[in-house]
Steps between C-alpha positions, in 0.01 A plus 500: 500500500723589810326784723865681476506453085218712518682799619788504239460654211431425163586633121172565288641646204672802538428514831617336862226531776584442828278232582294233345162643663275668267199680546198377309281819326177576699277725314429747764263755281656801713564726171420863461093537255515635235830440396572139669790660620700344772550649855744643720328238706587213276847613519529439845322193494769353282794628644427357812529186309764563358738208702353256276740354253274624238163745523254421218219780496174476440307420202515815300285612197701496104254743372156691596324231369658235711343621797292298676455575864451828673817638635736275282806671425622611187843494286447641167482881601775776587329550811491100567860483423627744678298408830637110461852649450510637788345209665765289353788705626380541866538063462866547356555760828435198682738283308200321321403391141156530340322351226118601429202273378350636150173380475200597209164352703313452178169399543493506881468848467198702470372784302502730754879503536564498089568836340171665384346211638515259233499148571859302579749413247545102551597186272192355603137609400406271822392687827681477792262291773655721764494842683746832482609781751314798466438819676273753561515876389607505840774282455373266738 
């Protein structure tokens, strides 16, 4: 592809973005516990990256059980909502487009971060050879 076809934009669906550059999602686990509410701060992350043809946020929980790191944002509360709304119109004030990453970790998750602790929901009864994000009652 021509270097200058990548600044012209493109139709994707119902929408024309400016440019054929798209940000990948990088889970950033900046979201307010308890809650996994995103931040005024996560806002402002992606509206500074707005320019891209097309932002696409990070990977963000479908449920409480779906959680699987520590500070994993959320999208299935009224708080949650509201918080990426007004995420997703300070990228629009920019003149950008947004799509977000749903995500349900399944096994990779841990107890710990499961409502009433129980263990995670998965389609497989196999463990997960692998580690998780937590934090301390400190947050830390």
């Amino acid at each position: 592809m021509q270097l200058k076809k990548l600044f012209t934009p493109l139709k994707l669906g119902a929408i024309v973005v400016p440019n054929r550059i798209f940000m990948a999602p990088l889970t950033r686990l900046r979201s307010i516990e308890p809650g996994d509410v995103p931040t005024p701060l996560m806002g402002e992350y992606y509206r500074q990256r707005a320019s891209a043809g097309l932002v696409i946020t990070e990977a963000t929980q479908i449920s409480f059980q779906a959680k699987g790191y520590a500070g994993a944002p959320g999208l299935h509360t009224a708080e949650q909502m509201a918080a990426w709304k007004a995420i997703n119109d300070g990228i629009h004030q920019e003149g950008g487009h947004s799509s977000v990453q749903l995500w349900h970790t399944g096994r990779i998750s841990h107890s710990s971060l499961q409502p009433e602790g129980k263990a995670p929901v998965s389609a497989s009864a196999i463990n997960a050879e692998t580690r998780t994000s937590l934090r301390d009652s400190q947050g830390q």
